[in-house]
N, C-alpha and C positions, 0 to 999 in steps of 0.2 A: 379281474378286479370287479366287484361289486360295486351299484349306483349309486351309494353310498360314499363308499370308501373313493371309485371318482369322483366324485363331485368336492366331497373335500381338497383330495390331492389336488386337481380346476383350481381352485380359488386361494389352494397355499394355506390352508388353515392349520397351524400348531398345533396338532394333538400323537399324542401314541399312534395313532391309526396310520397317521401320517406320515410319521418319523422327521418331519418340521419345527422346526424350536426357534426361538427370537431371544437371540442377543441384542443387547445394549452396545451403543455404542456413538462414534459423534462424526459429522461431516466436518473435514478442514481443507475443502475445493479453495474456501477463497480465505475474507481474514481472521485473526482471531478473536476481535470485537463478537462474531456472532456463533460459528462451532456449532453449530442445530444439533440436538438431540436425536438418534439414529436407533430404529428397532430394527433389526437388522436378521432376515425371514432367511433360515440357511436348513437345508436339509444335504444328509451325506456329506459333511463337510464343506459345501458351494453354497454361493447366497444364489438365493431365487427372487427377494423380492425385497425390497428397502421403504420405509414408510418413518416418520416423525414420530419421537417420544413424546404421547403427555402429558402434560406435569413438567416440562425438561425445563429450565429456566429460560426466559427470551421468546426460544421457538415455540415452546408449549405444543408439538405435535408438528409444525408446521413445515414443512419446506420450499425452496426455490425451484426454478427450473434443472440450477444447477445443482441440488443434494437432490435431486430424483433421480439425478442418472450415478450414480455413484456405484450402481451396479454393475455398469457398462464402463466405470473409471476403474475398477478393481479388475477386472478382466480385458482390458488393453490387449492389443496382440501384440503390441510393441513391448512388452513390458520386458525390464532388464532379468535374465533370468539366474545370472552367476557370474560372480567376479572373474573380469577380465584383462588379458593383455594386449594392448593394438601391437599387431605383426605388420602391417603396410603403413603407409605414408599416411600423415595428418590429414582428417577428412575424408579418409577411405573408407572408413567403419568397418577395417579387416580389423578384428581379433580372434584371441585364442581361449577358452575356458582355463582359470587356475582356482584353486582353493584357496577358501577365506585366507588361511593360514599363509597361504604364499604371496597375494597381493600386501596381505598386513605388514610383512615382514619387508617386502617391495619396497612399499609407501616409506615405510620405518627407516632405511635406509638411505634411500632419495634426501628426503627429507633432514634426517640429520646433517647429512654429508653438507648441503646446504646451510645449513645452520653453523657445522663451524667452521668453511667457506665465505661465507658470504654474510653471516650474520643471521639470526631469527626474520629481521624485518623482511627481509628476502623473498617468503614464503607470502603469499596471501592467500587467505582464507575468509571464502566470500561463503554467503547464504541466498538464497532465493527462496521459492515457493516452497511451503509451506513456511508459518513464521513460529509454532509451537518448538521448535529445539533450539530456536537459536541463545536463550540462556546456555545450555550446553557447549553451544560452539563457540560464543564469546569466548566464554572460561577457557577453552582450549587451543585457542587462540591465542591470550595471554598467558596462560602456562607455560606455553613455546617460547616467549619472550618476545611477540610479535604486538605490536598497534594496530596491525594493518586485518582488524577485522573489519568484512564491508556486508553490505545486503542491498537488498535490492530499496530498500530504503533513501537509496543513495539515487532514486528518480519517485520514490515512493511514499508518502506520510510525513517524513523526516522536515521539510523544508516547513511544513502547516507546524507541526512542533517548534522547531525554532524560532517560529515568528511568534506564539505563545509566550516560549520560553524568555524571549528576547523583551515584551512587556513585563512579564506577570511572572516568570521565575520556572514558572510549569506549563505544562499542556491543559485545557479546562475543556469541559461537559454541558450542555443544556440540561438544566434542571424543566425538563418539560410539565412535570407533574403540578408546579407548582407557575407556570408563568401564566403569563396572558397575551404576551404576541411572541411569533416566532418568526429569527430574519434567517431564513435558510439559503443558502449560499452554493449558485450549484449545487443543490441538494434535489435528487431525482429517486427519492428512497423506495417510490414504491416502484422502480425498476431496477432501483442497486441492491437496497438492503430491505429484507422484507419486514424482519424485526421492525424498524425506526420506520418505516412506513405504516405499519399499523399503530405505533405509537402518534405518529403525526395525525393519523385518520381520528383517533379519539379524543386528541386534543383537539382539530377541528369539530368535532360532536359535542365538544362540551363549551364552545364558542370561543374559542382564541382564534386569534386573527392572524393571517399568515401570508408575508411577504417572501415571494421568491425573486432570487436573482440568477438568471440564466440566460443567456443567447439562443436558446432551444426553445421553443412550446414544449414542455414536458406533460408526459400522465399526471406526474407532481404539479404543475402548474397550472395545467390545465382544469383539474379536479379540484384541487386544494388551493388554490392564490385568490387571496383579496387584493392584492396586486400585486402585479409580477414585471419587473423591471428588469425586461430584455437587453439587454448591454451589448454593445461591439466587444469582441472576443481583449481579452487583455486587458478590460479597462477597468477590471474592478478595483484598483487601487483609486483612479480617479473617482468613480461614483463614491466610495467608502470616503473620501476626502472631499466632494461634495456636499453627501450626507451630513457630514460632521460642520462641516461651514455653513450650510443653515440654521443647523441644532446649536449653532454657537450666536449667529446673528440673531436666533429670533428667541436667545436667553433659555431654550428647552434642554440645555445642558444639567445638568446638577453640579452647581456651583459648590456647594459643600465638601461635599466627596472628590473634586477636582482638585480644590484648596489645598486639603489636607491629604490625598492622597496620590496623587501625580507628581511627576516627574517632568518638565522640559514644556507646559503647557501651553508658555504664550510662543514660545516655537511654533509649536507645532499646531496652533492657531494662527498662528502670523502667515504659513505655510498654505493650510486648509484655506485660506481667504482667498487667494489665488481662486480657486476650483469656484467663480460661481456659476450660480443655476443657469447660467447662458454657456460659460466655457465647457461646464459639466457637461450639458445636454451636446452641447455640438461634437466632447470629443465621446462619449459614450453611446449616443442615438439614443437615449432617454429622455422623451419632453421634460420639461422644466417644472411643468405643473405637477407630474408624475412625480417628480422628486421632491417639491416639497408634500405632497400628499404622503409619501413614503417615511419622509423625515420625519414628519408628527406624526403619526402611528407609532412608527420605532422608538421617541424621545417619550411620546406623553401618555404612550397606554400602556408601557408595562405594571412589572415586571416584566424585561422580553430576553426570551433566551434566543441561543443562535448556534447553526452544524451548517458545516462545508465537508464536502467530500474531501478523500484524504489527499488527493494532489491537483483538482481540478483548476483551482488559483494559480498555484506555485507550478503550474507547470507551462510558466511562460519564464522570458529571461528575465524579468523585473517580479516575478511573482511572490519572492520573499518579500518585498518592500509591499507590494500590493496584499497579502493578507496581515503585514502590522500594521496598513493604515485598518482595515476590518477589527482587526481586535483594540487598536485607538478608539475609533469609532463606537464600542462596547463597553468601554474604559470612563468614557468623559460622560455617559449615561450612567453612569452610575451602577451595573448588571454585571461585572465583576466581583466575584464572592460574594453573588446575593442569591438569596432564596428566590427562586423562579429567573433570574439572570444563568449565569453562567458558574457553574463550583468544579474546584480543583481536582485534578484525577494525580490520586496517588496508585501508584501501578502493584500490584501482587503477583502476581505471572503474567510473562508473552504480553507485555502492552496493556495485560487489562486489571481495569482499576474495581476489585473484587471487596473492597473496605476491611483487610485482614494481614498481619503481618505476615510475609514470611521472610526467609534467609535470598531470596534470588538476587540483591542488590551485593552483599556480602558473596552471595557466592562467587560472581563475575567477577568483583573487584577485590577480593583475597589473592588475586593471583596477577593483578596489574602490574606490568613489566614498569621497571623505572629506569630511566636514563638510556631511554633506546631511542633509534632514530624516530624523525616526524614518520606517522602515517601520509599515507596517499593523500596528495588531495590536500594537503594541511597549507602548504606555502601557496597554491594558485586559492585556495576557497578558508580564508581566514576565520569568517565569520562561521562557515560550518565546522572548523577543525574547536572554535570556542564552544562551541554549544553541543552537536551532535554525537562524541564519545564512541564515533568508529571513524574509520575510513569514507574518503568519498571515492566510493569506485567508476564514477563516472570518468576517473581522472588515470582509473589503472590503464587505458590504452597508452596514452601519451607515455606515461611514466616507462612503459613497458619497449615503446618505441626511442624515448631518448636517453633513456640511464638518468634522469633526473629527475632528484635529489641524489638515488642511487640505483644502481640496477636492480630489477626482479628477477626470479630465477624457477619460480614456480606459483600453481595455483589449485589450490584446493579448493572445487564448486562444488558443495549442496544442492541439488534444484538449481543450478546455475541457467539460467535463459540468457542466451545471448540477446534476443532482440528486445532486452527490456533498455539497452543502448540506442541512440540514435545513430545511423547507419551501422547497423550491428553487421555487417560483414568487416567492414575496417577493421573490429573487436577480434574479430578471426584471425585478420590474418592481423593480427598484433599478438596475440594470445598464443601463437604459433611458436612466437620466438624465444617463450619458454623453454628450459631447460624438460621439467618435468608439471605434467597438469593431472589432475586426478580429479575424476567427475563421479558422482554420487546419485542417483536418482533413478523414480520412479521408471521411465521408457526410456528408449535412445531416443534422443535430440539430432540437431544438426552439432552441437556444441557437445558431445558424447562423444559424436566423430573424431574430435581432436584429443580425447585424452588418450594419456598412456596407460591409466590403470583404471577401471570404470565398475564399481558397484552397483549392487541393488537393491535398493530401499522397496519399503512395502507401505500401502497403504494404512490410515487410520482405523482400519476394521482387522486388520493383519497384528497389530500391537496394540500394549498399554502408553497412555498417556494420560501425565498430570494435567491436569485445563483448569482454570477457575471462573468464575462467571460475577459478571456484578452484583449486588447486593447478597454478599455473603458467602457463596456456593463455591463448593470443591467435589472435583469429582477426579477418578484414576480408573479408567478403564479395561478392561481386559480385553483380549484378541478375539472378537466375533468366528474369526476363521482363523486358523493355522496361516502363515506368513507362505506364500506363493512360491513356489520354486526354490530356488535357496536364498532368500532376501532376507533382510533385516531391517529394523528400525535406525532411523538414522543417530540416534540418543545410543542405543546398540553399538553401533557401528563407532563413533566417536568412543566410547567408557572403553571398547577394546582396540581400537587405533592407538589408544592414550598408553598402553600398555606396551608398546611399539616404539615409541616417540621418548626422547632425551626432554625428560621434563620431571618435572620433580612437583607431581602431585597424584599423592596418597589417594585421595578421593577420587579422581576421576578413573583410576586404574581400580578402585575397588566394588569397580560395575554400577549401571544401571537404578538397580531398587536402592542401595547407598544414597547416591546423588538425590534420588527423589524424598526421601525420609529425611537428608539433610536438608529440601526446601523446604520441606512443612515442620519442620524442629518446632517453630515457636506455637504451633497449632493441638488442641488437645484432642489431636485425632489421628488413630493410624493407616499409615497405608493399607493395610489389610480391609480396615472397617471402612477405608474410599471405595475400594474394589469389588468389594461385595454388597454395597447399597445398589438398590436399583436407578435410584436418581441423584445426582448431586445434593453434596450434604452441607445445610448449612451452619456454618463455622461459628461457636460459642463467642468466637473472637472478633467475630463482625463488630465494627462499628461506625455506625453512617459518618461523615463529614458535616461538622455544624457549620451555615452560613456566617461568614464575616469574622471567623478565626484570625484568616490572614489579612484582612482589613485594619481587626483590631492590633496583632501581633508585627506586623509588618511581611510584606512580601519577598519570594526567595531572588531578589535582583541587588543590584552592586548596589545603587540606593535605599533599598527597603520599598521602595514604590511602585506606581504603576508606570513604567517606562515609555512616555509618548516620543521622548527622544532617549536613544537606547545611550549609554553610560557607557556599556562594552565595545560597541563601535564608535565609540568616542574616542577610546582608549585605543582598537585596532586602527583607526583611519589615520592615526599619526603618521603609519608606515604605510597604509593603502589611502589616500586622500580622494582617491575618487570612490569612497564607502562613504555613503550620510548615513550621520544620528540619527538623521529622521525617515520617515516612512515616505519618500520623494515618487513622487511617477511619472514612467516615461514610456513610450509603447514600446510593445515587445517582438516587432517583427525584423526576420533578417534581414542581410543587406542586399535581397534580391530585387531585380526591379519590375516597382510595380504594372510599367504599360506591359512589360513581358507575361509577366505571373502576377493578372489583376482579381485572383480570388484570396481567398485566404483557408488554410487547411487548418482545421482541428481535428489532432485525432484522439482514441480513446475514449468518447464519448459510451457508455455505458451501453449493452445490449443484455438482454433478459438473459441468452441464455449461451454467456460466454464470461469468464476469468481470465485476463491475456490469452496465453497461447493454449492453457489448459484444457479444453476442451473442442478446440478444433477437429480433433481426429473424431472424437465421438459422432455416430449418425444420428443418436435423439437429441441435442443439443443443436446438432448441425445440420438438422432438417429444417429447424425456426428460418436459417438464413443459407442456403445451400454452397452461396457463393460467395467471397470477400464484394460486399458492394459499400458505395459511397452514397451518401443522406444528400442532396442539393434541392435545392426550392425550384421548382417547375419554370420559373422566369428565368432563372441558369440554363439551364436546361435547355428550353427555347432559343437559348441564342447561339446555342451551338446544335441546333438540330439533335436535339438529344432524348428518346423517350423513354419513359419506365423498363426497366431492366437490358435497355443497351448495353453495350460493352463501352467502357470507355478509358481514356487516358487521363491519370493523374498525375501531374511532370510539378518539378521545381529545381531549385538550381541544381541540385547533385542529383537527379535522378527519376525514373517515372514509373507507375505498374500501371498494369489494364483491370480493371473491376468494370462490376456491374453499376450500375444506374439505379438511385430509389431516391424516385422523386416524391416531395414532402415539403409541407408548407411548416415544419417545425424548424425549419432550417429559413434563416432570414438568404433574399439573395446577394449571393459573390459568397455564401461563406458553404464550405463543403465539410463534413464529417466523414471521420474514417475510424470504424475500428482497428486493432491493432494484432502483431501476433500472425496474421496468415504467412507459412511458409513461401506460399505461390504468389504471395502478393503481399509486402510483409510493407506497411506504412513509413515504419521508421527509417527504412532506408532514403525515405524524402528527408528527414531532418538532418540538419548538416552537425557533425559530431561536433561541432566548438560554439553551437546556435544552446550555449547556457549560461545560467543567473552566475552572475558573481561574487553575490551572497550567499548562494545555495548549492552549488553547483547541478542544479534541475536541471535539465533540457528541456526547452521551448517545445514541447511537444503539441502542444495549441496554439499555435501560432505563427502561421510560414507561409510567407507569397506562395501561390500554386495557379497552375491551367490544368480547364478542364477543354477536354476533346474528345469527339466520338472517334472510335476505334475505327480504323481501315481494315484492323484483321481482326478475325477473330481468332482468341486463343486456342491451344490446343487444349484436348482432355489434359487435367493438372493431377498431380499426385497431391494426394491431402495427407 
C-alpha cells in the first residue's frame, strides 16, 4: 500500500481509492422526538465509522454520547442471529435454529388456536424500545381482534399526555422561539436531549429567563437557571399549587382568559389557597421568598413557555394529579394556545407532531375491534383506560397471576424489557405462566430466555424507515448495510406474521412498502423520491399551527375548556370516589418506615451516556460509568462512613443491591439517585410492584424509603 493510499484508508476517507462510501441514515438508541441524522462510513459491506448528517433537521450534524456508539450497537455479540425454538426449561436460553418459515407458521398457529379458545383478547401484544413501528403493531393488534396493545409507555410519556390531555384535550409544545421565560420542569436537556438543549442555550443568548425545577443541581441549572427551585422529590404538585396561589392572591393571574376560558376555577383556587407560601415551603424545601420571586417571573414576564421530561413528574404515585396541577398552573396565566406559551401538537408519525397530514390515525383505527372484552389495566386504572387508548401493561403481571377480569394465554414482545417493571423479576415468573411468549429483538435478554419462539430484528442502519421530523420534513431511508445475519426489520417481520394470523386485513398481508405508501396517501410525494433524497424532504403540505385557534374555536375536552377540575373524572369518580376532579396532592412515598429506611431513593435520573438498559453491555458508553454506582451528597455519606467509589448497600422494603459510591453535592442530603437497567444491580427490583399512581398506573419509581450502608463484602467480578 502506498503513503498515500494509507493514509487515506487511516482516517476512512470515501473515495475509489479507498473503497469507502457514506450512507445516510438515522440513530433510534433512544426517542423518536429526536432520530439524529446518521452518515454512516461503511466499506466491504461493514460500517467503520459513524458521524452526524448536516443539514439533517434537529441534529444538523450533531450527535450524543449515545448515536456515537452506534457502531458498537450494530455489532453487539449478543446479537439474535436466526429464528429460534427454546428446547429447555423457561430461563435456560436452550434453543434450537428454525427457518423464518417454520417459526411463522409456529407463531401462526399458537396464536390462532388461542384466539378461538380463549378469545383474541388472550393474546397481548406489547412493544418496547424502539418507538418507530409501533403504528404497525397497534394495527395488528387490533386486526386480531385484541385491545390489549401495551408499550412501554405504560411507565413511560403516557401519564405527562394524560394530564395534557385531561386539561386541554391534547399533548402541548413550548413554542420557545417566540417566548421570553421559560419554566422547565425536570428539564436537564443539555444531558438528556442534546437537540432542546441547544435550543434552550440560544434562547438564553438572546435573554429569556429561565426557571428550573429539579431536586438535582444540574449542567441545566447550573449553567442556564435564573432560579432554580430545588424541591423535595414528589412535591411538584404542591409547588405548582403554590405558584398558582400566589399568581391568584397577588391578581398576576389573567382574569380575562380565565373568565372565558376555564372550567372549575373557583375550585380549583378554593383548593390552591390551602398551598400557602409557608405550607409550600415547609412541605417542598423551597424558601418562601424563592417562590414568590418565581411566581412573578412566570405570571408577569411572558409570554413563558414550559418542558418536562417525559416521566420525571409522573413517576411518583400522585404524579398524574401533580403534572395537572403544572399544566393548571399554565392555564390560569394565560400561555395555553399562545404564541410563545405553549401550542398544540398534532401527531403525523411515531408521536411526532411533523405539521402534515397523514393516514397513521386511520390506519390504526380502521381496524379497531368492537365489542371485545376490557383491555389490561382498564377496571384497576380507570382514568388511563379513558384517555390512553392502549393497555396498561403495568397491570399484565397481576392479570396474568389472577385470571382477572379473564385469563391470558400468551405474549408477544417487541423490544420487550422486562425491568422497565418495578421488581421485574415477579414479571418473570408471572410471564412464565403463559401458555405461549414470543420475543422479537435486537440481542438476547434475560426476558428472551423465556420465550418459546424468538426472533431477530435489525438495527436502523440494517432497514428502511418512514420517520418525520417537525416543521415539515419526511424522510424513508434505505439500509446503510445489508441486515446482519438473518434478521429482519421489525415492520418486516409483523406485514409477514400478518400473513400467518386469522385476520382479515388486506393491507397489512400486502408487505411492507404497501403499508408505508398507504401512510403518506394524503402527501404529494413518493416513496421512491423519500428514499432517494439525501436529506429529509419538506412536505408541500406543511402547515404551521396558528396561535389561539383552539382558544377561539373551543378545546378537544367534554366542556370545550380549559379543564382545571377535569369533567371526565367527574364522570369516572361516580364509581371510583377516591378519583378528585381536581389536581389534589399528597406525597408519594411507600408505606415503608421511615426510622428504618430514612433516605429516600430516586431512580432514573438521566446519565450522558445510557437509554435504560440499552447500552449497558457497550464498553464506550460503559467506560463514562464502569460500574452501576449511586449519586448521594458527601453529608450521607459521612454518616455511614462512606467514601467516593465505596461499595455500598442499597436496601428497601422488598429488597437491596451493592453499587458503587459517587459522592456529589448535586444530590441534597437523605436523597440517593440510581440509574436504572443494570443486570448485576438492576434498581427496580427496590420498587415494590403495587408502589403506583391510581390515575396512571406509573410506578413510583422516584420515590421509596431506602438505607444506605457500606458494604462488608465486596462483590465478585459481575457479568455485564
Amino acid at each position: 500500500m502506498n503513503s498515500k493510499l494509507e493514509a487515506l484508508s487511516k482516517a476512512k476517507i470515501p473515495c475509489a481509492e479507498t473503497g469507502v462510501e457514506v450512507h445516510k441514515s438515522i440513530c433510534d438508541i433512544c426517542t423518536p422526538g429526536s432520530h439524529c441524522g446518521l452518515d454512516v462510513y461503511v466499506k466491504d459491506g461493514k460500517i467503520i465509522k459513524i458521524e452526524g448528517t448536516e443539514g439533517f433537521p434537529g441534529s444538523n450534524g450533531k450527535l450524543c454520547t449515545k448515536g456515537a456508539s452506534n457502531r458498537q450497537f450494530v455489532y453487539q455479540e449478543n446479537r439474535i442471529r436466526t429464528p429460534m425454538r427454546r428446547t429447555g426449561p423457561r430461563g435456560s436460553g436452550e434453543f434450537e435454529p428454525i427457518s423464518w418459515e417454520e417459526a411463522y407458521r409456529e407463531i401462526g398457529d399458537r396464536l390462532n388456536a388461542i384466539k378461538r379458545t380463549s378469545g383474541p383478547e388472550a393474546v397481548c401484544w406489547y412493544t418496547g424500545y424502539t418507538k418507530w413501528y409501533r403504528t404497525w403493531l397497534h394495527r395488528l393488534t387490533y386486526s386480531f381482534g385484541s385491545r390489549n396493545y401495551g408499550t412501554e409507555s405504560s411507565c413511560c410519556f403516557k401519564a405527562t399526555q394524560m394530564a395534557w390531555m385531561t386539561v386541554t384535550g391534547r399533548n402541548y409544545r413550548p413554542d420557545m422561539r417566540n417566548a421570553s421565560v421559560f419554566l422547565g420542569w425536570a428539564c436537564n436537556t443539555l444531558i438528556n436531549l442534546h437537540i432542546q438543549g441547544r435550543e434552550l442555550m440560544e434562547f438564553k443568548e438572546r435573554g429569556g429567563k429561565i426557571i428550573i425545577v429539579d431536586p438535582r443541581v444540574t449542567e441545566t441549572s447550573r449553567k442556564l437557571a435564573d432560579i432554580h427551585l430545588q424541591l423535595k422529590p414528589g412535591t411538584d404538585g404542591a409547588l405548582a399549587l403554590g405558584l398558582a396561589n400566589l399568581i391568584i392572591q397577588r391578581g398576576w393571574y389573567d382574569k380575562k382568559y380565565v373568565r372565558a376560558h376555564t372550567y372549575g376555577f373557583e375550585e380549583y383556587a378554593s383548593y390552591a389557597a390551602e398551598f400557602t407560601p409557608e405550607r409550600t415551603a415547609a412541605i417542598t424545601g423551597v424558601p418562601a421568598d424563592l417562590l414568590e420571586k418565581a411566581a412573578r417571573l412566570y405570571a408577569t414576564g411572558g409570554p413563558a413557555a414550559s418542558y418536562t421530561s417525559a416521566a420525571a413528574v409522573t413517576h411518583h404515585i400522585n404524579g398524574y394529579n401533580n403534572y395537572r396541577a403544572l399544566v393548571a398552573l399554565q392555564a390560569i396565566c394565560g400561555n395555553i394556545d399562545r404564541k410563545g406559551g405553549m401550542l398544540p401538537i398534532h401527531t403525523s408519525l411515531a408521536y411526532t407532531d411533523c405539521g402534515f397530514p397523514t393516514n397513521e390515525a386511520h390506519f390504526i383505527h380502521d381496524k379497531e375491534p368492537k365489542n371485545c372484552r376490557e383491555a389490561i389495566g382498564a377496571r384497576r386504572f380507570p382514568v388511563w383506560e379513558a384517555l390512553a387508548g392502549e393497555c396498561q401493561a403495568m397491570d399484565l403481571p397481576r392479570q396474568i397471576e389472577t385470571c382477572t377480569p379473564y385469563p391470558l394465554k400468551a405474549l408477544v414482545g417487541f423490544g420487550l424489557n422486562h425491568r422497565m417493571w418495578p421488581q421485574p423479576s415477579k414479571f418473570l415468573k408471572a410471564v412464565d405462566k403463559l401458555d405461549f411468549i414470543v420475543a422479537i429483538d435486537l440481542v438476547t435478554t434475560e426476558f428472551t430466555k423465556h420465550a418459546d419462539i424468538l426472533l431477530p430484528a435489525c438495527t436502523s442502519m440494517e432497514r428502511s424507515e418512514l420517520k418525520g421530523y417537525p416543521g415539515g420534513f419526511l424522510t424513508c431511508t434505505k439500509p446503510a448495510i445489508e441486515p446482519l445475519y438473518e434478521s429482519k426489520s421489525d415492520t418486516q417481520i409483523m406485514c409477514e406474521l400478518a400473513q400467518y394470523l386469522d385476520i382479515d386485513d388486506d393491507l397489512m398481508k400486502s408487505g411492507l412498502r404497501a403499508t408505508m405508501e398507504y401512510l403518506i396517501e394524503p402527501l404529494s410525494v413518493s416513496l421512491d423520491e423519500l428514499m432517494e433524497a439525501p436529506l429529509p424532504l419538506r412536505m408541500k403540505e406543511f402547515k404551521p399551527y396558528i396561535p389561539g385557534t383552539y382558544t377561539k374555536n373551543g378545546f378537544e375536552t367534554k366542556t370545550g375548556k380549559l379543564e382545571l377540575k377535569s369533567a371526565i373524572i367527574e364522570e369516572i369518580s361516580k364509581d371510583y370516589p377516591d378519583l378528585n376532579p381536581l389536581p389534589t396532592y399528597h406525597d408519594s412515598y411507600d408505606g415503608a418506615d421511615p426510622k428504618q429506611f430514612p433516605c429516600t431513593l430516586i431512580t432514573g435520573a438521566r446519565l450522558p451516556n445510557a437509554v435504560h438498559s440499552r447500552l449497558h453491555s457497550l464498553t464506550w458508553p460503559r467506560s463514562l460509568r464502569p460500574d452501576p454506582a449511586a449519586d448521594l451528597n458527601p453529608e450521607t455519606a459521612r454518616e455511614s462512613g462512606i467514601a467516593q467509589d465505596d461499595w455500598i448497600v442499597l436496601s428497601t422494603s422488598c429488597g437491596q443491591i451493592t453499587v458503587r459510591a459517587n459522592l456529589t453535592h448535586a444530590a441534597k442530603p437523605g436523597e440517593v439517585y440510581m440509574y436504572h437497567g443494570y443486570p448485576e444491580a438492576d434498581v427496580n427490583e427496590l420498587i415494590p410492584a403495587d408502589h403506583l399512581d391510581p390515575y396512571s398506573g406509573f410506578p413510583g419509581f422516584k420515590q421509596v424509603r431506602c438505607r444506605v450502608e457500606k458494604a462488608k463484602n465486596i462483590p465478585a467480578a459481575r457479568e455485564r
